[in-house]
C-alpha angles and dihedrals in degrees: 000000000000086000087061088063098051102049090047092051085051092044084055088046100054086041091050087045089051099054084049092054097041076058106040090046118019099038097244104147113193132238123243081254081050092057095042096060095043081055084052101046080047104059088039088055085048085050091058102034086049081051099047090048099042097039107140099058107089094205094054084042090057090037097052092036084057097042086049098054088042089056098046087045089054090047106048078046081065100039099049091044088050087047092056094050086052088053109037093031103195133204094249086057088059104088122060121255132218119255126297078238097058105038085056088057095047111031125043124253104272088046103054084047092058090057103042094050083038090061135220128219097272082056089057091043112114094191095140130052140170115186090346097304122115124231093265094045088062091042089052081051092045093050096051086060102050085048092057097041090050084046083056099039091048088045086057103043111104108247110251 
């Protein structure tokens, strides 16, 4: 089972690399959603490379299986709700917004969250595509995988 961990933090890893690479050389930047769910793959992929280190502990076992499941959960929430803005485009997603950066300096935290999940034009934007489904749409995929493979992975750790 400590071998399951590993390869899905390095499947993380090599979809995380990907989306670097899609923006370093292709000129893809990503939207504040975008962001979010890199920050979300991120912190599953910690989940799983913290479980794969610390193993044989049941209680880290049953901590990082649950993170891990929190985070997927997050993520697939972002990606859905992405997903939808890229389907049902609005009028309010029609103008471009700041950073991510910059909207977390400025405006307070509540804030920041209702425009983001509100959308801006870069959210709605369908620029890239694999087999006819967007980004988000894989990541949603991604994500419901992830989500799958934590649910297994918690079923099977031993309770502390």
């Amino acid at each position: 089972m400590r071998t399951r961990y590993f390869f899905a933090f390095i499947a993380i890893a090599v979809l995380l690399s990907y989306s670097f690479y899609v923006q370093t050389y292709e000129g893809f930047q990503p939207c504040p959603l975008c962001s979010l769910q890199r920050l979300a793959f991120g912190l599953v992929g910690l989940s799983f490379l913290l479980g794969f280190l610390t193993y044989r502990y049941k209680i880290t076992r049953l901590i990082y299986c649950s993170t891990g499941l929190l985070f997927a959960i997050a993520g697939f929430a972002l990606a859905a709700r992405q997903t939808w803005i890229q389907l049902y485009p609005s009028s309010d997603t029609s103008e471009c917004g700041v950073s991510l950066q910059y909207m977390l300096q400025v405006l307070p935290w509540h804030e920041v969250a209702k425009k983001i999940l509100a959308g801006t034009a870069e959210c709605s934007q369908r620029a890239w595509s694999l087999l006819g489904f967007s980004m988000a749409e894989w990541s949603a995929l991604c994500f419901a995988g992830l989500i799958l493979f934590s649910w297994l992975m918690l079923k099977r750790a031993p309770k502390p």
